[in-house]
C-alpha positions in Angstrom: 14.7 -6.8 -14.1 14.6 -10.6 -13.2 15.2 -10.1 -9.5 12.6 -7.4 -9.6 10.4 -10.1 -11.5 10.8 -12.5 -8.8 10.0 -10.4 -5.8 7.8 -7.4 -7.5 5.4 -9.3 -9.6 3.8 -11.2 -6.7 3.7 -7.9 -4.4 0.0 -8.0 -4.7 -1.2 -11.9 -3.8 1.6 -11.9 -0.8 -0.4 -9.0 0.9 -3.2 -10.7 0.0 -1.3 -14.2 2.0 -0.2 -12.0 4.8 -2.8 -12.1 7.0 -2.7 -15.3 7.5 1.2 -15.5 8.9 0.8 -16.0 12.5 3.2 -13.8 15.1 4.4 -17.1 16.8 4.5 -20.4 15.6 6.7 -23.9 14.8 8.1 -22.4 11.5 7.9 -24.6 8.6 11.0 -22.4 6.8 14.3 -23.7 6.9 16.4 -21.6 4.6 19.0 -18.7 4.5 17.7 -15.0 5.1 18.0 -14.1 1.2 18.6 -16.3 -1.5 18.5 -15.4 -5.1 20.2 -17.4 -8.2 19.3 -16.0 -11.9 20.5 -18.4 -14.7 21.4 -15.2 -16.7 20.6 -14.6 -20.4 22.4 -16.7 -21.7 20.6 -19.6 -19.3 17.0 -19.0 -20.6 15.1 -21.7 -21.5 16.1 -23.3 -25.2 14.2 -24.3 -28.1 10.6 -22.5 -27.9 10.4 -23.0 -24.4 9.5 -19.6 -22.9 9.9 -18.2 -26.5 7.7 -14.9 -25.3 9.3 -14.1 -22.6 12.4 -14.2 -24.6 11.5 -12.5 -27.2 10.1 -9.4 -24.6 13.5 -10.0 -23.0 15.4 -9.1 -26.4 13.8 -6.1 -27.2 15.5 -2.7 -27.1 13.3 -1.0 -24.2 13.8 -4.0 -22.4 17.4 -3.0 -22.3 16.4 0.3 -21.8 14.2 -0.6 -18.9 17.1 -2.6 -17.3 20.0 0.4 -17.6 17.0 2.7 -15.7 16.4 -0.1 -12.9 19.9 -0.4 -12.3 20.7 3.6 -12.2 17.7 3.7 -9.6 19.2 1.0 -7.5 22.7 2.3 -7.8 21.2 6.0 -6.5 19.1 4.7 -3.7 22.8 2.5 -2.5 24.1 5.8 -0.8 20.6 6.6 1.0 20.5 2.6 1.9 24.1 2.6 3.1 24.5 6.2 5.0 24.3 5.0 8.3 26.9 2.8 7.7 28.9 5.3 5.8 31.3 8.9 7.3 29.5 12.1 7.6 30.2 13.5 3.9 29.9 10.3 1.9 28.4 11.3 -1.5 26.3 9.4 -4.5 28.7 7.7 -6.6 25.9 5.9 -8.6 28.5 5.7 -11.8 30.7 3.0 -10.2 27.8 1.0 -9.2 25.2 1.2 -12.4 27.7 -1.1 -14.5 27.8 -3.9 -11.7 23.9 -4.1 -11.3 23.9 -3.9 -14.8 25.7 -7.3 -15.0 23.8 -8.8 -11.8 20.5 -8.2 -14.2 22.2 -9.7 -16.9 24.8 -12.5 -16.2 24.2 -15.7 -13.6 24.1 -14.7 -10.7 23.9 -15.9 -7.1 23.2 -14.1 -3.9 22.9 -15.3 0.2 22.3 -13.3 2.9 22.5 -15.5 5.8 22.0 -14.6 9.6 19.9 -11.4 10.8 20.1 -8.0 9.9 22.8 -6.1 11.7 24.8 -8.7 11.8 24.4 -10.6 8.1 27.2 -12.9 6.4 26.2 -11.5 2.9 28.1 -13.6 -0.4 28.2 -12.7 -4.3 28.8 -14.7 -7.3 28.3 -13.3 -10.5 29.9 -14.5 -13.6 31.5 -12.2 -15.9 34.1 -11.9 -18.5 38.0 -11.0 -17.5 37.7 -7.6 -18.8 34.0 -7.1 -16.8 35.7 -8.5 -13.5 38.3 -6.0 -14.3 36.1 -3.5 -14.1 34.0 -4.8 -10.8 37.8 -4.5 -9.4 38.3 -1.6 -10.0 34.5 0.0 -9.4 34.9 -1.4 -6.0 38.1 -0.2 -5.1 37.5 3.2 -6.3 34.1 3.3 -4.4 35.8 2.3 -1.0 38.1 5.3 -1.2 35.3 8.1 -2.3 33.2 6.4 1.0 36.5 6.4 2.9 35.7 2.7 3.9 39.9 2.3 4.4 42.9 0.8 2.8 42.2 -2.8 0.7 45.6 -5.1 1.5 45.8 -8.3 -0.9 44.6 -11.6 -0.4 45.2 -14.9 -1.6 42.5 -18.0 -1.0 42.4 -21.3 -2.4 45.0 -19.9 -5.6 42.5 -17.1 -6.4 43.5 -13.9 -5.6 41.6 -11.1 -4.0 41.6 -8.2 -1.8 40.1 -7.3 1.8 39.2 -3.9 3.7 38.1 -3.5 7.5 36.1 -0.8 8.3 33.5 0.4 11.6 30.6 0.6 11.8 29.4 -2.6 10.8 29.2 -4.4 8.7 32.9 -4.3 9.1 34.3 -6.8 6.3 34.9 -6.4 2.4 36.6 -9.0 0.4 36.6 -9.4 -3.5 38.0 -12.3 -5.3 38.7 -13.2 -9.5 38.0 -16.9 -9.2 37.6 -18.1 -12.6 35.2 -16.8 -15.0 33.8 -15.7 -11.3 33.5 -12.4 -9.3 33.0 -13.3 -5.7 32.2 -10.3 -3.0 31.4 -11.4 0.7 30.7 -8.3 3.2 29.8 -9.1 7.0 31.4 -8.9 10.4 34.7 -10.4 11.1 35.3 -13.4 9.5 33.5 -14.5 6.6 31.8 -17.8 6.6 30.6 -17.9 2.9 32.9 -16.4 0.8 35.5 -19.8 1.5 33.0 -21.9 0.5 32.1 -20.2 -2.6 35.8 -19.7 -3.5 36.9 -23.8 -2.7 33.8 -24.8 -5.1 35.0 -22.9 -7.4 38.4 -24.6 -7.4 36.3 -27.7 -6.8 34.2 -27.6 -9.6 34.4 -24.3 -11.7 31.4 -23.0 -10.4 30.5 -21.5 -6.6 26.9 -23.7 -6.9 25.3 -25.7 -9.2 23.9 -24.4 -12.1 20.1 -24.1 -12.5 18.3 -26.8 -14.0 14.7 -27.0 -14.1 14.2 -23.3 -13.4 15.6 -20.2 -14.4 14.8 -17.7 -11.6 15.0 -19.4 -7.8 14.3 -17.2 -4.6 13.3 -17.9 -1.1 13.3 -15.4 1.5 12.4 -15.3 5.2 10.0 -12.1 5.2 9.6 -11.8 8.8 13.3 -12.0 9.2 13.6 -9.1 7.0 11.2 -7.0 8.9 14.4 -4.8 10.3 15.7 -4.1 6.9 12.1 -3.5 5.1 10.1 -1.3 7.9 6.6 -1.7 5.3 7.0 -6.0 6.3 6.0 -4.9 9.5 2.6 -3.5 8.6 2.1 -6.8 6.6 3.3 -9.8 8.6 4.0 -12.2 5.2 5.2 -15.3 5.6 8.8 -16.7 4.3 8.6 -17.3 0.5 10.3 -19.9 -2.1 9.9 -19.0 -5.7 11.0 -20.7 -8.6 9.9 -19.6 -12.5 10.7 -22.1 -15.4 10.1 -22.3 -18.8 6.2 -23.8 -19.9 5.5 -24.0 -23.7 5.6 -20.4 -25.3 5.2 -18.9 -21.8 6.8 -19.0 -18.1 5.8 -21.2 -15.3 6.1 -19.2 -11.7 5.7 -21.4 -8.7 5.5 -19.3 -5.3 5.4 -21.2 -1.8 4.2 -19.9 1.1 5.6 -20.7 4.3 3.7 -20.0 7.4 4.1 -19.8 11.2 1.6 -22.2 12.2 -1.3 -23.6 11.0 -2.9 -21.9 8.6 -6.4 -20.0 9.9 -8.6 -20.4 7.0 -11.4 -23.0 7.0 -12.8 -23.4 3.2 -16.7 -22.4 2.3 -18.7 -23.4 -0.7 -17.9 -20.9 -3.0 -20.8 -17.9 -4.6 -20.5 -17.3 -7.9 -23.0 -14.3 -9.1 -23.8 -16.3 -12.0 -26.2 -14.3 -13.4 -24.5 -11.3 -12.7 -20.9 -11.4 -14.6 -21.7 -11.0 -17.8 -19.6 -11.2 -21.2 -17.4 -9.9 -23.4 -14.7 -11.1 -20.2 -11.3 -9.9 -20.4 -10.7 -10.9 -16.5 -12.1 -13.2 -14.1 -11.5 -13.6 -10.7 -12.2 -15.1 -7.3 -11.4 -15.6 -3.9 -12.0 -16.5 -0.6 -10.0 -15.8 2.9 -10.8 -12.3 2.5 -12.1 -11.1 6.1 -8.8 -11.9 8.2 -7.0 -9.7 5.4 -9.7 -6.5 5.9 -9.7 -7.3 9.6 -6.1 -5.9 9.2 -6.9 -2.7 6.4 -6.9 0.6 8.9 -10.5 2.3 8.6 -12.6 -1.3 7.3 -14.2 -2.1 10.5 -15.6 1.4 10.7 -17.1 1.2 7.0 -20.3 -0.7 9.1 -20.4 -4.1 7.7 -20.7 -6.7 9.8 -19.9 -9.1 9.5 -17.4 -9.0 7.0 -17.6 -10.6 3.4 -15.4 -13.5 3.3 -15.4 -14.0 -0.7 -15.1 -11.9 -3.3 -15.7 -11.7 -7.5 -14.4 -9.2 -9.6 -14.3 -9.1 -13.2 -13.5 -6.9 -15.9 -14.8 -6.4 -19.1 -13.3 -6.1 -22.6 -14.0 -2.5 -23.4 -11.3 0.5 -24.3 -12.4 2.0 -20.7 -11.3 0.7 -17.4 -14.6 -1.2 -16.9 -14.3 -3.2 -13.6 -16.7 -4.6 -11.4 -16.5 -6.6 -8.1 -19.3 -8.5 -6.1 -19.3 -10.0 -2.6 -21.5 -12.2 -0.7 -23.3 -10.4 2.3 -26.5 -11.6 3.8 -29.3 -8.7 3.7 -27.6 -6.9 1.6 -30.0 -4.1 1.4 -29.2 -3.7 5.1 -25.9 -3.9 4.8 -26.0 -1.0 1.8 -27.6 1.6 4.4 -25.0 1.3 6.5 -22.0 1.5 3.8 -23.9 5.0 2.4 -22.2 6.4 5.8 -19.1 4.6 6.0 -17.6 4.3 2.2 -18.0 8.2 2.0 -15.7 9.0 5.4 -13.3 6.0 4.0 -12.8 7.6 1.0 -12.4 11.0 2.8 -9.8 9.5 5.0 -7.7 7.9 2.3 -8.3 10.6 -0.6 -6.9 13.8 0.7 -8.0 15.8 -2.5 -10.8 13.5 -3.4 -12.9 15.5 -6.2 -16.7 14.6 -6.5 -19.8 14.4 -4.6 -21.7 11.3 -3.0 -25.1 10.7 -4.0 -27.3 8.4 -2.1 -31.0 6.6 -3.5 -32.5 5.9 -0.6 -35.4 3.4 -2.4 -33.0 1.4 -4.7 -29.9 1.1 -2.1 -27.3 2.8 -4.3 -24.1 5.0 -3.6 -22.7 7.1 -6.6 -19.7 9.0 -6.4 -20.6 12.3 -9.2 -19.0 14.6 -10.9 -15.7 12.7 -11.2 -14.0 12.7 -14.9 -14.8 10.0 -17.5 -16.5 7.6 -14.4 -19.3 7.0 -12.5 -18.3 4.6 -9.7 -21.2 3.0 -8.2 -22.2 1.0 -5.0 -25.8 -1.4 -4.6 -27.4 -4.8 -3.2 -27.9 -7.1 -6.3 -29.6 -10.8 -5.8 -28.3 -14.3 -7.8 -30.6 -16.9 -6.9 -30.9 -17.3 -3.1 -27.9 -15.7 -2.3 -27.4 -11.7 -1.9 -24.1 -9.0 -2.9 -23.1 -5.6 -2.9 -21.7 -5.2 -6.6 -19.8 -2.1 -7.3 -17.8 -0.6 -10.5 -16.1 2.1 -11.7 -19.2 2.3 -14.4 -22.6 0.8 -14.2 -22.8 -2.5 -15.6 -25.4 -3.0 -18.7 -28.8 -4.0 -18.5 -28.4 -6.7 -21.1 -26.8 -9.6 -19.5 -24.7 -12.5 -21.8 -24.0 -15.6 -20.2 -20.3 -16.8 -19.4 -19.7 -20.2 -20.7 -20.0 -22.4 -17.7 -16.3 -24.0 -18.0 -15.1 -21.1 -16.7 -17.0 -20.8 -13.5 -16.1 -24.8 -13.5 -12.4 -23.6 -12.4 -13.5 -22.7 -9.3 -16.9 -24.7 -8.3 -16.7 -27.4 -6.2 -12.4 -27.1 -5.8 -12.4 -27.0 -1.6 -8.6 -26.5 -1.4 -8.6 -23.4 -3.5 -8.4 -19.9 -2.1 -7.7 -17.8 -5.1 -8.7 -18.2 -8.9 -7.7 -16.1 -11.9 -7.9 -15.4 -15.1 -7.2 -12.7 -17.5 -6.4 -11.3 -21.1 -3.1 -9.1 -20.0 -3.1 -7.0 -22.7 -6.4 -5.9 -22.2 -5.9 -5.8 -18.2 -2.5 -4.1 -18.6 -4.5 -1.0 -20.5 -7.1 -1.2 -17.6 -4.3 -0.9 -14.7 -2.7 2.1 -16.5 -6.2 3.5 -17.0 -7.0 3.1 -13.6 -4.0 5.1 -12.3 -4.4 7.4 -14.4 -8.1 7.5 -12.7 -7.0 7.4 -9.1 -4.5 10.4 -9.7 -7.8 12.2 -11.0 -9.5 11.5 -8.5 -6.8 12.5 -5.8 -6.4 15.8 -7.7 -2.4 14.7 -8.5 -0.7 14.6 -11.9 -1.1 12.1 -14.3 1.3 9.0 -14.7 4.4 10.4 -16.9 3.7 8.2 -20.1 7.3 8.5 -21.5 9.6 6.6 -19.1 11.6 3.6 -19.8 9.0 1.9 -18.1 6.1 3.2 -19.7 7.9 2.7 -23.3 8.7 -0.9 -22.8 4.8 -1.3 -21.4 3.8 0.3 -24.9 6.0 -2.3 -26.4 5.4 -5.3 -25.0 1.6 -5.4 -24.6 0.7 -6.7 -27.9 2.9 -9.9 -27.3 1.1 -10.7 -23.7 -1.5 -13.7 -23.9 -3.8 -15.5 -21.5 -2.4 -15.6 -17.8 -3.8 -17.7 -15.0 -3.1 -17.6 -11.7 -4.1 -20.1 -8.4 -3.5 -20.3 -5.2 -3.9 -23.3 -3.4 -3.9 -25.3 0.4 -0.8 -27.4 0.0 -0.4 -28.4 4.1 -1.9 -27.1 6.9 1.3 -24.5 7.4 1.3 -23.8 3.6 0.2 -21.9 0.4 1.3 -22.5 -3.4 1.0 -20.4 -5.9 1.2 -21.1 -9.7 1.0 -18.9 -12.0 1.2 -19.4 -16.3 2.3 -16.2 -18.1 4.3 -15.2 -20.6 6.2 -12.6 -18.6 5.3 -13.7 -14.7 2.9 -10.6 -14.4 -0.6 -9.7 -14.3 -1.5 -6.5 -16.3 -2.4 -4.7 -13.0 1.1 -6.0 -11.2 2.7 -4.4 -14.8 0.8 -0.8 -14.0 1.9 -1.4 -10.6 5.5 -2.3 -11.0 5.8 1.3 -13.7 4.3 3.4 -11.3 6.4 2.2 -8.5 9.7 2.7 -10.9 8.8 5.7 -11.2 8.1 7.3 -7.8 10.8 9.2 -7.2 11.9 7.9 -3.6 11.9 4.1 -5.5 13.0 1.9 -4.3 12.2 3.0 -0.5 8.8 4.3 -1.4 5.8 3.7 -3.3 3.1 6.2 -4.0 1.0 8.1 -7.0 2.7 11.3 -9.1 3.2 14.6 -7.4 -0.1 17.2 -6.2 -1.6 19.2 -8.7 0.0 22.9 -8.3 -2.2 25.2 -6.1 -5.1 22.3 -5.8 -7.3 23.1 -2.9 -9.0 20.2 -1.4 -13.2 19.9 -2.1 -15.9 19.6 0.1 -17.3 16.1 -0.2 -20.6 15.6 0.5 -21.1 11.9 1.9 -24.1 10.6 4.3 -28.0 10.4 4.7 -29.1 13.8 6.0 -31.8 11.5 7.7 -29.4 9.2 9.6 -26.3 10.1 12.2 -23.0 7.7 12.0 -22.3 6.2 14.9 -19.3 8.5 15.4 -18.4 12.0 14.3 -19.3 12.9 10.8 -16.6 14.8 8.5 -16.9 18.7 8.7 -20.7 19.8 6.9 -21.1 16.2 5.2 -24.0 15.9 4.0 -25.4 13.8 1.0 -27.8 14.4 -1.7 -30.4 12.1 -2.3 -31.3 10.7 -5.6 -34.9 10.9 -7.2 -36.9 7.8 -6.8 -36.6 5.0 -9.3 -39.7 5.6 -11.7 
């Protein structure tokens, strides 16, 4: 679960980052391919340092949740491996569940260095005698079932081990006992990190030194990785260093971003629809940046708005219902509503292949509604704060009676010029909201419902009572760099926690990512979606049309 933590729970604010990595550039990363060191249980923070997140990692679906992860990983190894592997090769996921098992478990280190397809790959994980036993004798019994050839015994610095050569690449397997110390190095010819590894050891005791400050350290090189991972192509992120550390009763997650060039992003006073977020809060958030990253969403520049809002607001608010709402700054925003009425409805079409409902238009207040959808009423319209003018939408309608937000809040953001991204949330609350809304976009996509009684789902139900406050920034630390800290007591938002479920339990995880299975015999909708009284600027889905609202009385 912790290297999943590391990577997983910033998915969201690294696409978010992406568009700014540039395709060429001085780099400012100097570091392997992969890197990842976990302390290990046992290496948690002490004392009441991180004293939540311990106690979440203690519980019994936690250790649930960590035997599913690993059977997933060790099942997707064949499908990962095959080209590598002889025609025939079959799933031999029971060898391999008990060593990921450990790696989520016990310290661990792991390097990739080089480029894929031709990666000097070396693994240190630190085990008892009778677990490296077994590690020996997993990995000896899963060369011969993938016919990877005949292991002949080594020796290396007084430790003993054992090597195979196989073709296609990568061509080299050794496995050393070095101490308390399981040591695997796989790669082409001969191995450059494995010796080092193995004369620390006999050095020291240990193949690196042992965390201090932080319990969790990554860094990756993203755009290296873009062979391996095909979807790091369609979102050109920047190399990463993470590090998470124990902070009072909760975690500390520090997350640099390491671009290709300067950074394209000049800062602009910030808008803050005052007037218009409104209490009882359960999440806050804001940010700016946003136009280079919609620039690069397929279908935004033919939703009509132009330009593009550069800022955003969203908020939720505390309510058993997924009750969101999101503003952005856009100038005539009556304007820019007209034109949306046309586009939103033949996005939505585009990216909803079963999308139930019907599109209803009030041509003398500006406002899109999406009707007849269950439980919702999602809602587009041109609000005004002051001098300056939005388009607020929600998955409800907010209420007429407005409560003001204590000012201290919006005093997190105002005035900070280096700050790109601010927010806040209640998790539990927001963790409901992300499984809510889900459970809203399968609706609305005509698919089934989010299985409630996975390991994931169970350890969700468990550990949402025991989530506080998280807050999360992201900052300007150079010009060719981001930083990211986050305070949490398990290094997720509630929407990343939805997220991460739902992606545990697509079935092609961990090579894909998408929402539960079609309804059986589900036939798509018509979707009615424009003003009858205006033409789009190119073709209109099949017999749109769009039903006008009365007028406001």
């Amino acid at each position: 679960m912790k290297i999943v933590a590391a990577v997983l729970g910033l998915g969201l604010v690294l696409l978010a980052g992406g568009c700014f990595e540039q395709t060429s550039g001085p780099r400012s990363y100097v570091g392997p391919l992969l890197r990842y060191h976990f302390a290990g249980r046992s290496g948690l923070p002490t004392g009441t340092n991180a004293a939540r997140f311990k106690e979440i990692d203690s519980l019994a679906t936690t250790a649930a949740l960590r035997a599913d992860i690993a059977q997933k990983f060790a099942s997707a190894a064949l499908p990962f491996w095959r080209s590598s592997l002889p025609a025939g090769a079959t799933d031999q996921s029971p060898l391999l569940k008990p060593l990921l098992e450990d790696l989520l478990t016990a310290e661990a280190f792991l390097e990739v260095r080089g480029a894929p397809g031709n990666a000097d790959l070396a693994l240190a994980v630190a085990v008892s005698d009778e677990r490296g036993q077994l590690w020996d004798k997993n990995l000896r019994q899963l060369a011969a079932a993938w016919k990877l050839g005949t292991p002949r015994d080594l020796s290396a610095d007084g430790f003993k081990g054992w090597e195979l050569k196989k073709t296609p690449a990568p061509e080299t397997l050794q496995v050393y006992r070095a101490g308390k110390w399981t040591v695997v190095g796989l790669g082409n010819g001969k191995l450059i990190q494995l010796p080092l590894l193995l004369a620390d050891v006999k050095k020291s005791g240990r193949p690196v030194p042992a965390l201090s400050n932080q319990f969790i350290e990554l860094a990756a090189d993203l755009p290296a990785l873009r062979p391996w991972f095909s979807f790091l192509s369609q979102w050109p992120l920047p190399p990463v260093v993470v590090g998470v550390s124990g902070r009072g009763d909760g975690i500390r997650t520090e997350v640099r971003f390491q671009y290709s060039g300067r950074i394209p992003w000049t800062f602009e006073p910030w808008k803050i629809p005052t007037n218009v977020v409104s209490e009882p809060l359960t999440s806050f958030t804001m940010g700016q940046g946003l136009a280079p990253f919609l620039k690069q969403v397929k279908g935004v520049a033919d939703l009509g708005l132009n330009p593009l809002p550069n800022q955003f607001c969203s908020w939720g608010l505390h309510n058993e219902q997924c009750r969101m709402n999101f503003a952005v700054p856009v100038p005539n925003a009556t304007n820019a509503m007209q034109k949306l009425s046309l586009g939103v409805p033949r996005y939505m079409l585009a990216n909803f292949t079963n999308l139930q409902g019907r599109f209803l238009y009030g041509t003398n207040r500006s406002e899109l509604l999406l009707s007849g959808v269950p439980w919702v009423a999602p809602m587009l319209h041109p609000v005004k704060d002051g001098k300056d003018e939005y388009l607020m939408g929600g998955i409800f309608p907010l209420s007429p009676k407005h409560t003001p937000v204590p000012d201290e809040l919006f005093a997190q953001v105002r005035g900070r010029t280096n700050l790109l991204y601010y927010d806040w949330e209640i998790t539990e609350h927001r963790l409901n909201h992300g499984k809510q809304f889900y459970q809203l976009a399968s609706i609305l996509n005509s698919r089934r419902t989010p299985n409630t009684n996975t390991a994931s789902k169970r350890w969700l139900s468990e550990i949402g009572s025991k989530l506080g406050n998280t807050a999360t920034e992201i900052s300007q630390a150079g010009p060719q760099e981001l930083v990211l800290v986050r305070r949490s007591h398990v290094g997720f938002t509630g929407f990343e926690l939805a997220t991460l479920s739902l992606w545990l339990d697509t079935p092609g995880f961990p090579f894909e990512f998408d929402l539960p299975a079609p309804l059986p015999s589900m036939k798509s909708r018509a979707v009615t979606n424009s003003p009858a009284a205006r033409a789009p600027a190119g073709p209109a889905p099949a017999k749109a049309t769009i039903t006008p609202l009365p007028p406001k009385r």
